[in-house]
Backbone as ProteinMPNN parsed JSONL, in Angstrom:
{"seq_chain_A": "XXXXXXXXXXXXXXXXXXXXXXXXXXXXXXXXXXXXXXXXXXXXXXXXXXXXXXXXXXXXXXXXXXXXXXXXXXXXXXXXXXXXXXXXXXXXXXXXXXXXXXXXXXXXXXXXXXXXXXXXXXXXXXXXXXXXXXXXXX", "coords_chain_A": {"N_chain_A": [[0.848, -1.173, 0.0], [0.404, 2.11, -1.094], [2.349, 5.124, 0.813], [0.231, 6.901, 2.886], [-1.14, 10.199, 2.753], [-2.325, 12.567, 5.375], [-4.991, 14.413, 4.954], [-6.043, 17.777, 5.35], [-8.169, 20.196, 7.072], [-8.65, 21.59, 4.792], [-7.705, 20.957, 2.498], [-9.724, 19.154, 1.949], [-11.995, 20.398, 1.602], [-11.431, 21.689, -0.049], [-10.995, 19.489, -2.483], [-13.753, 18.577, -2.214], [-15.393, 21.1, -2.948], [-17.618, 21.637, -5.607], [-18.498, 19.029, -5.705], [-20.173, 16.187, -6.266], [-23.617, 15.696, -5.654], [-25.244, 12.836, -3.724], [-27.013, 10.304, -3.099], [-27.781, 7.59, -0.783], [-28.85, 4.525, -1.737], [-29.588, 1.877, -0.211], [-31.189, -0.065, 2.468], [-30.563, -0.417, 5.689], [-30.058, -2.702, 8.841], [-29.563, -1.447, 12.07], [-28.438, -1.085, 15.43], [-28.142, 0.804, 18.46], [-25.265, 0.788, 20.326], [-24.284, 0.011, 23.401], [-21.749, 0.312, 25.007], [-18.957, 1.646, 24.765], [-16.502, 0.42, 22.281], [-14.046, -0.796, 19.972], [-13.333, -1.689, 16.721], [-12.417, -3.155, 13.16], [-11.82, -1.407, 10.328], [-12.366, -2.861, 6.481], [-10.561, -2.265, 5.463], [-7.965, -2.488, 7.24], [-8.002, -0.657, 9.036], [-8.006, 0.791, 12.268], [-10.591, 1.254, 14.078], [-13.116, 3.447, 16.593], [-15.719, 2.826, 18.288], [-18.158, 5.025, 20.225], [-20.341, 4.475, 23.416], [-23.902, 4.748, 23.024], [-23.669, 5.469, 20.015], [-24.446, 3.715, 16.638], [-24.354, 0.963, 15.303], [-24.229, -0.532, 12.258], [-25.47, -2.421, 9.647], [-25.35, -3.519, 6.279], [-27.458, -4.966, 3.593], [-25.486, -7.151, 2.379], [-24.054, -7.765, 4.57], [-21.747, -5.974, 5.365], [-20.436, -3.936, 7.954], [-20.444, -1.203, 9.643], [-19.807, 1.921, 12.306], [-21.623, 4.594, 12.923], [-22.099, 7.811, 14.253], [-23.859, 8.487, 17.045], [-25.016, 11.245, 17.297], [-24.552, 11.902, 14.359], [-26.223, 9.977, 13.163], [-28.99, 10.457, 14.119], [-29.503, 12.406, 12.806], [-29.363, 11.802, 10.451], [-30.367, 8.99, 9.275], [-33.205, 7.81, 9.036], [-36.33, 5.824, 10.185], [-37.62, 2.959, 8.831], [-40.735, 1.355, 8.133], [-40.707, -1.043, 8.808], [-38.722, -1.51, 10.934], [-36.324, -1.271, 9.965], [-33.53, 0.947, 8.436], [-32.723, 3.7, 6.494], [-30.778, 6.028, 4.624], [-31.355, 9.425, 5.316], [-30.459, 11.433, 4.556], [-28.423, 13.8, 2.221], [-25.418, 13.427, 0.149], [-22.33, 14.694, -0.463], [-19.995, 13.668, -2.545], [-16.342, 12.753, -4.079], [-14.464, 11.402, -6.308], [-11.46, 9.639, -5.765], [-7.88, 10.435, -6.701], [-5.631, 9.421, -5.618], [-3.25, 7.435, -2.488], [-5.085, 8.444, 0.671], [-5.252, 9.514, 4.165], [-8.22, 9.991, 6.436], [-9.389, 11.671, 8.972], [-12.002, 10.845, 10.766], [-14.671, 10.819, 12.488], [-14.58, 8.664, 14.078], [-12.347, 7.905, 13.509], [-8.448, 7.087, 12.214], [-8.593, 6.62, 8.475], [-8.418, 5.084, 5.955], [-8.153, 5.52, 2.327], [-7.521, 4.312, -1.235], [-6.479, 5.189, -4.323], [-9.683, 5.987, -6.391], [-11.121, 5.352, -4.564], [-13.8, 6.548, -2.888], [-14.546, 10.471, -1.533], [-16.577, 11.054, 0.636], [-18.999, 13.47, 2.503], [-21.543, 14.086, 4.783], [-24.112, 16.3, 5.1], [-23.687, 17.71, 8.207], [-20.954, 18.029, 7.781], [-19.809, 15.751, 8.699], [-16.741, 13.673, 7.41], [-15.679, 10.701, 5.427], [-13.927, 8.268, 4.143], [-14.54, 5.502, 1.158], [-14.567, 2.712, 0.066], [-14.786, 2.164, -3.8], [-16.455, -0.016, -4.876], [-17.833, 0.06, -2.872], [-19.195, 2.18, -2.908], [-20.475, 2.445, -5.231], [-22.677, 0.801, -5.187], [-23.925, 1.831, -3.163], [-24.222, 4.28, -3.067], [-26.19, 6.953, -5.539], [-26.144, 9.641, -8.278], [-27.684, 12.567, -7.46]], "CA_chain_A": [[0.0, 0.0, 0.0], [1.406, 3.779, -0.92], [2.079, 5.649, 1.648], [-1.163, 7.625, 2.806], [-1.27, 11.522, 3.029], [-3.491, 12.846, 5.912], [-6.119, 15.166, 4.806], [-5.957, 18.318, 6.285], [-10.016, 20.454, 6.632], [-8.64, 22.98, 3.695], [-7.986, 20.111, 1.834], [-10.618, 17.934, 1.843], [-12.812, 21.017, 1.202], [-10.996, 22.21, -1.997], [-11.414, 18.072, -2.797], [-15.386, 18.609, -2.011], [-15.614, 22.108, -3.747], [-18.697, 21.753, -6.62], [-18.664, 17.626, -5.893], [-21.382, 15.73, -6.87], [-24.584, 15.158, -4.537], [-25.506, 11.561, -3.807], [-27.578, 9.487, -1.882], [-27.994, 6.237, -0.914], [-29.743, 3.494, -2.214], [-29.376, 0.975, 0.575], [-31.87, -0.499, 3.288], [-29.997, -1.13, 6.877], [-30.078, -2.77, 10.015], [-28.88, -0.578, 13.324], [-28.623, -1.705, 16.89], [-27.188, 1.034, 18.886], [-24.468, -0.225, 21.138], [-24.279, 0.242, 24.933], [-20.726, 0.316, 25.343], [-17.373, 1.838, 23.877], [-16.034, -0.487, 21.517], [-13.499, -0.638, 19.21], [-13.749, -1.936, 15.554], [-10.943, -2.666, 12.061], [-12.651, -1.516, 8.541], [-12.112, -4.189, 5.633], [-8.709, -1.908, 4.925], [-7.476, -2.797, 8.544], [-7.674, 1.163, 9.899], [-8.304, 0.444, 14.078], [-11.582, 2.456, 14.413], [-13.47, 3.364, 17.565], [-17.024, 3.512, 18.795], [-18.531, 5.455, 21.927], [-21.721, 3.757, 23.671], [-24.639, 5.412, 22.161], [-23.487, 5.005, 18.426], [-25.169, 3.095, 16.511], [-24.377, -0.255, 14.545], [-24.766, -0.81, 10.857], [-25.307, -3.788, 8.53], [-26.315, -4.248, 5.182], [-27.508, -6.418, 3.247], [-24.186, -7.831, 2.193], [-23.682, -7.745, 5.651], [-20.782, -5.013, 5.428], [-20.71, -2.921, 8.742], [-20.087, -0.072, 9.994], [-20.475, 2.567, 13.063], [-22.228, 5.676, 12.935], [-21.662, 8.144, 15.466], [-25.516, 8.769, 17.539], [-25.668, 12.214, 16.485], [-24.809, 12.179, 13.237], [-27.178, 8.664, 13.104], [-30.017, 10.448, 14.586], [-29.508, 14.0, 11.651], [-29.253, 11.436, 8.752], [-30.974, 8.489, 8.877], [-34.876, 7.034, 8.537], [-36.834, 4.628, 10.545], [-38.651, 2.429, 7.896], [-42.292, 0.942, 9.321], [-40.367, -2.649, 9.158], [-37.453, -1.222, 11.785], [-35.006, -1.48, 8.988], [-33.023, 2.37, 8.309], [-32.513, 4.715, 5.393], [-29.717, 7.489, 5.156], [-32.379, 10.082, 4.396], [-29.559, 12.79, 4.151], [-28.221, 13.827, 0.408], [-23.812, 13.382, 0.775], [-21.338, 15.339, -1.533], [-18.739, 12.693, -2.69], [-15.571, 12.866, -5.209], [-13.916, 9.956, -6.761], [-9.734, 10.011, -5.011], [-6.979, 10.255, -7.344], [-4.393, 9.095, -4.597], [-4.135, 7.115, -1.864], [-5.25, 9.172, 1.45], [-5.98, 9.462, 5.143], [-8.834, 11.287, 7.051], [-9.874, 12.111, 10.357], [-12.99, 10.523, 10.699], [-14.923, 10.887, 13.775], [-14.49, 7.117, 15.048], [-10.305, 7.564, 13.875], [-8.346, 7.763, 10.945], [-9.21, 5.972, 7.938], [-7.347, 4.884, 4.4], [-8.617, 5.753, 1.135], [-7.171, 4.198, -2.258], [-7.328, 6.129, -5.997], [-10.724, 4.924, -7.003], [-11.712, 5.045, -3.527], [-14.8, 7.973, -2.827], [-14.636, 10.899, 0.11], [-17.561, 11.681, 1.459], [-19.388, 14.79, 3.459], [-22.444, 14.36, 5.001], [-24.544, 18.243, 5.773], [-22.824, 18.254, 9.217], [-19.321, 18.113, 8.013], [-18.656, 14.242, 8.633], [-16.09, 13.037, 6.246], [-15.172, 8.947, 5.508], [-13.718, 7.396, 2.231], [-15.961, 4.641, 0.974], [-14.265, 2.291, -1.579], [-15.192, 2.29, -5.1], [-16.714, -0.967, -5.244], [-19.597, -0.506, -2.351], [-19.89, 3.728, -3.131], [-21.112, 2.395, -6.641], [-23.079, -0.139, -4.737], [-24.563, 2.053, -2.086], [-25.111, 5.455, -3.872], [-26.519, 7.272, -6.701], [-26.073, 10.761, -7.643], [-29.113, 12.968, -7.401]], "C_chain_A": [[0.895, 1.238, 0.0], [1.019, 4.081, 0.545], [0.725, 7.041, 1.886], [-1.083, 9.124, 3.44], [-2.104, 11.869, 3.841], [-3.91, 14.218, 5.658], [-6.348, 15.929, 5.809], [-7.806, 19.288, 6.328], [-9.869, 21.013, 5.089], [-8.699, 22.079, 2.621], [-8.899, 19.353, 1.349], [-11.858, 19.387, 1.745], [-12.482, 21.777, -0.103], [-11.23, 20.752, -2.642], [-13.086, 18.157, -3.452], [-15.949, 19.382, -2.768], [-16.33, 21.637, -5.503], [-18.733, 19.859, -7.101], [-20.098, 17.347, -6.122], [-22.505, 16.086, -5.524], [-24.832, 13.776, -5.074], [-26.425, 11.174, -2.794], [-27.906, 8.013, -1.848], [-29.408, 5.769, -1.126], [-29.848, 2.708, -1.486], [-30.185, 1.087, 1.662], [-30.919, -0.921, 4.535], [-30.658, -1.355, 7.634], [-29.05, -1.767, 11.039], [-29.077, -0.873, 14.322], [-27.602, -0.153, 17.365], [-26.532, 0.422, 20.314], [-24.476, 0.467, 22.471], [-22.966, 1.104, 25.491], [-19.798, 0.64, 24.377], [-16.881, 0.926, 23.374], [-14.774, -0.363, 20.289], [-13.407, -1.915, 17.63], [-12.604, -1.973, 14.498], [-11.987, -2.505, 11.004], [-11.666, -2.726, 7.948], [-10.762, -3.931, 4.913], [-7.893, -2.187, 6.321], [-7.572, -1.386, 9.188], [-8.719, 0.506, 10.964], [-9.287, 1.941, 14.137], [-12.446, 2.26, 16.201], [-15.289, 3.657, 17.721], [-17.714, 3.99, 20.069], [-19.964, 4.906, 22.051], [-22.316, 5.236, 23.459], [-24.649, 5.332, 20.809], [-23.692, 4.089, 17.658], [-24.311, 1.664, 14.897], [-24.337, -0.636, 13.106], [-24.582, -1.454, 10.119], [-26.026, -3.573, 7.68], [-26.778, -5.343, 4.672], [-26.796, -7.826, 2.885], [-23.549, -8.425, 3.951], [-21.954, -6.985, 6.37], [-21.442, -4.543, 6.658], [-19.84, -2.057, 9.509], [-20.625, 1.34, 10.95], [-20.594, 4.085, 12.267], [-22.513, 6.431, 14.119], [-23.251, 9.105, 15.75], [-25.545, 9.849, 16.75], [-25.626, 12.294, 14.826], [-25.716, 10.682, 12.535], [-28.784, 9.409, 13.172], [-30.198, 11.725, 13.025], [-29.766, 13.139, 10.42], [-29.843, 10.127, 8.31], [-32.372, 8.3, 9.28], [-35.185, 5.896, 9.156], [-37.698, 4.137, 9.821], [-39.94, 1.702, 8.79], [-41.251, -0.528, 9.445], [-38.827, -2.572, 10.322], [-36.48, -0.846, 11.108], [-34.672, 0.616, 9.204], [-32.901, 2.607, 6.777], [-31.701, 5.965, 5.264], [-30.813, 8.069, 4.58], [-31.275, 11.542, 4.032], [-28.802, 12.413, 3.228], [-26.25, 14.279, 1.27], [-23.172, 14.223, -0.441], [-20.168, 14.008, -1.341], [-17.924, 13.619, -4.29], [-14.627, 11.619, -5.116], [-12.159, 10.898, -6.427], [-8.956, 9.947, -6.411], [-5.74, 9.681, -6.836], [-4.71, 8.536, -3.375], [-3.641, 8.634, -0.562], [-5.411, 8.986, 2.846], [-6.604, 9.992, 5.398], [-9.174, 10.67, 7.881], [-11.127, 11.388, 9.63], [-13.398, 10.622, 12.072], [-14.849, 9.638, 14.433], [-12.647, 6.669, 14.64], [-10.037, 7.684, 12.699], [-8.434, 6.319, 10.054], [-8.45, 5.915, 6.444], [-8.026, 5.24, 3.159], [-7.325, 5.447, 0.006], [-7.366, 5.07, -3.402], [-8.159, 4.865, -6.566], [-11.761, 4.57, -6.075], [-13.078, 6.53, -3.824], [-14.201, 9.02, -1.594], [-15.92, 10.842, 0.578], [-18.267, 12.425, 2.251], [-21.176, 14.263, 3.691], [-22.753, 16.149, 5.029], [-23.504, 18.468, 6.604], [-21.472, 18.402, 8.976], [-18.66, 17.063, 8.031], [-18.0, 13.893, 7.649], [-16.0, 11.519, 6.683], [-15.028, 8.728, 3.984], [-14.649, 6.085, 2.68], [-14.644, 3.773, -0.366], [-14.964, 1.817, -2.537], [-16.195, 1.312, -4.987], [-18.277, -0.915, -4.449], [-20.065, 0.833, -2.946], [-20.845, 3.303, -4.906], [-22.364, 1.502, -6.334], [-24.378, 0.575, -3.672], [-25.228, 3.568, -2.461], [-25.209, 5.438, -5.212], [-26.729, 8.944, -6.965], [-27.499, 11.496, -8.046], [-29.078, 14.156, -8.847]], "O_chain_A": [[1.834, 1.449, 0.768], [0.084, 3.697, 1.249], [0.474, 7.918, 1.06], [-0.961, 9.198, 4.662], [-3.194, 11.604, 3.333], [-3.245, 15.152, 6.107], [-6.713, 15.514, 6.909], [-8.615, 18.881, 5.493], [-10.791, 20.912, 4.28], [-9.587, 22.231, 1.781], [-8.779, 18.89, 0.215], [-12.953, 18.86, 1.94], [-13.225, 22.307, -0.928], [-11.878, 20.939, -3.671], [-13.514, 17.93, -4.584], [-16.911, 18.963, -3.412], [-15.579, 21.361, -6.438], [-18.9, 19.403, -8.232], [-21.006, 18.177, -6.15], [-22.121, 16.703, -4.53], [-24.747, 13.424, -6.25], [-26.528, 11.761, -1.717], [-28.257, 7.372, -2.838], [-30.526, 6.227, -0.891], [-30.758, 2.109, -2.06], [-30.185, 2.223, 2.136], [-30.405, -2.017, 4.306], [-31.744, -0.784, 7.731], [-27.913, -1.44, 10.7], [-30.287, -1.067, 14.437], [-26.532, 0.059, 16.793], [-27.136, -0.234, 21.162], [-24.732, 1.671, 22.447], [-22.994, 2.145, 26.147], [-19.751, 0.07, 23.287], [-16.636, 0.148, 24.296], [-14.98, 0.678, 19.665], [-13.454, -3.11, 17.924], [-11.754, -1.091, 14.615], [-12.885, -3.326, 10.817], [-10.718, -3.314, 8.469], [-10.076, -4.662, 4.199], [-6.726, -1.885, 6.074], [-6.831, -1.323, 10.169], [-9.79, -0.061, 10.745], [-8.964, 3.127, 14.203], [-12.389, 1.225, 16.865], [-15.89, 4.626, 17.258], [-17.783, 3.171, 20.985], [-20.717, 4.84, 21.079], [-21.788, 6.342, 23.576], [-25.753, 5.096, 20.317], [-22.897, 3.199, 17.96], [-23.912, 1.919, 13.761], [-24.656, -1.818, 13.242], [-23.471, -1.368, 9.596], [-27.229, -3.401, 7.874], [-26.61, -6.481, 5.109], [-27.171, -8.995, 2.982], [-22.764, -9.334, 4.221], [-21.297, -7.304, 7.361], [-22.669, -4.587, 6.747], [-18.693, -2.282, 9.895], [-21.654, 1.903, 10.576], [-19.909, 4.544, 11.353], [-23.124, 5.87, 15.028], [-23.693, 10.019, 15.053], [-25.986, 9.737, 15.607], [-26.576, 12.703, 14.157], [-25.711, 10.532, 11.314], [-29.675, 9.018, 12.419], [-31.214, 11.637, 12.334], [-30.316, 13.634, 9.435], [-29.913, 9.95, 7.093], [-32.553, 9.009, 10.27], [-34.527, 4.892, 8.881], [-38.792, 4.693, 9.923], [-39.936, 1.602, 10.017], [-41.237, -0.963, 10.596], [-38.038, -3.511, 10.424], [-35.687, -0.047, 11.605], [-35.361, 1.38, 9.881], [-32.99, 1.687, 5.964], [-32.08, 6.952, 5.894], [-31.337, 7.585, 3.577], [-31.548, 12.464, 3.265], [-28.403, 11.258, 3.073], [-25.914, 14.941, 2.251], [-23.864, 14.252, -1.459], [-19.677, 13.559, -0.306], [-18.354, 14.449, -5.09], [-14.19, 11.041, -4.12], [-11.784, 12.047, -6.664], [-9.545, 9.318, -7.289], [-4.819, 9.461, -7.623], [-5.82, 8.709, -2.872], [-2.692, 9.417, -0.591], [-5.91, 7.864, 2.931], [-6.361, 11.106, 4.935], [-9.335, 9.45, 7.895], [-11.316, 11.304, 8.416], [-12.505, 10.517, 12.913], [-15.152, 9.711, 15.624], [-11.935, 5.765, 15.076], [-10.837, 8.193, 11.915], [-8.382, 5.201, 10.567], [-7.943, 6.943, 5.995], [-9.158, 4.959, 3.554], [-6.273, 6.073, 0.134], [-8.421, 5.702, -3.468], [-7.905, 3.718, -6.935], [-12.787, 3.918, -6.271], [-13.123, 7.264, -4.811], [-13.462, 8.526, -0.742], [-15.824, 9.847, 1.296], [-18.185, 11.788, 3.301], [-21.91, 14.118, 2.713], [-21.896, 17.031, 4.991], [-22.53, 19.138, 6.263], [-20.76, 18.875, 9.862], [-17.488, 16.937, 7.675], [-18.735, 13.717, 6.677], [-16.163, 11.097, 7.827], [-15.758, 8.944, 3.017], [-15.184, 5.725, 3.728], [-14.104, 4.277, -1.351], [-15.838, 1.001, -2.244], [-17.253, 1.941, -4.994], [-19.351, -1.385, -4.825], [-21.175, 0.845, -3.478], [-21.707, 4.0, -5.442], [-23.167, 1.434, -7.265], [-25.464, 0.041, -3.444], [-26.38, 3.933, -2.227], [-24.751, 4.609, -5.998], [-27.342, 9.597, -6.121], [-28.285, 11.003, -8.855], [-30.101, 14.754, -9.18]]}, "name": "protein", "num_of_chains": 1, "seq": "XXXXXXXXXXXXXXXXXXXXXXXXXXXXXXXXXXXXXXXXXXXXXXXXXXXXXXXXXXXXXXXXXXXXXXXXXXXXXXXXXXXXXXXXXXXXXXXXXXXXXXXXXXXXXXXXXXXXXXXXXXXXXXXXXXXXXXXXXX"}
């Protein structure tokens, strides 16, 4: 793996500057968790979660935390329990690979990988393979 540049805010908002809008297409499950936990994404980056934050599986059964507040601002309780991000994301496809701050730690991004911005500001790379998988742009 190249070595990974960390993404500083100025950056990753000249990155973001007139990016797409997107939103997902994807149905989840969410449990939120009780207890502080810690977690590896499917690139090995050692992520963290604080009790309150909430859980997330798809259908693939990929998962991934979501930190309460920005859980409670962005997604959808469907009548069958299931979730829905109902909030619209700005993404841009990477040219390099990267790190960013993420609010649960820092996080790897490949070229080919996505960034991501929710409204509030959250950033997270996404790689190529589910962001094509999980959004669509509006």
């Amino acid at each position: 793996m190249a070595m990974a540049r960390l993404l500083n805010l100025e950056e990753i908002d000249e990155l973001l500057d007139g990016a797409g809008r997107y939103r997902s297409t994807i149905i989840v499950g969410a449990v939120q968790i009780q207890q502080e936990s810690d977690w590896t994404t499917a690139r090995g980056d050692p992520l963290q979660m604080a009790a309150g934050d909430w859980w997330v599986t798809d259908d693939r059964g990929d998962r991934w935390s979501v930190a309460a507040d920005v859980f409670a601002q962005t997604y959808e309780q469907l009548p069958d329990g299931r979730y829905r991000k109902a909030a619209q994301v700005v993404a841009t496809e990477l040219t390099e690979t990267v790190t960013v701050q993420t609010l649960e730690g820092l996080a790897t991004a490949e070229p080919g990988d996505w960034l991501v911005r929710n409204p509030g500001g959250e950033c997270w790379p996404v790689p190529a393979a589910d962001f094509s998988r999980r959004y669509e742009k509006v």
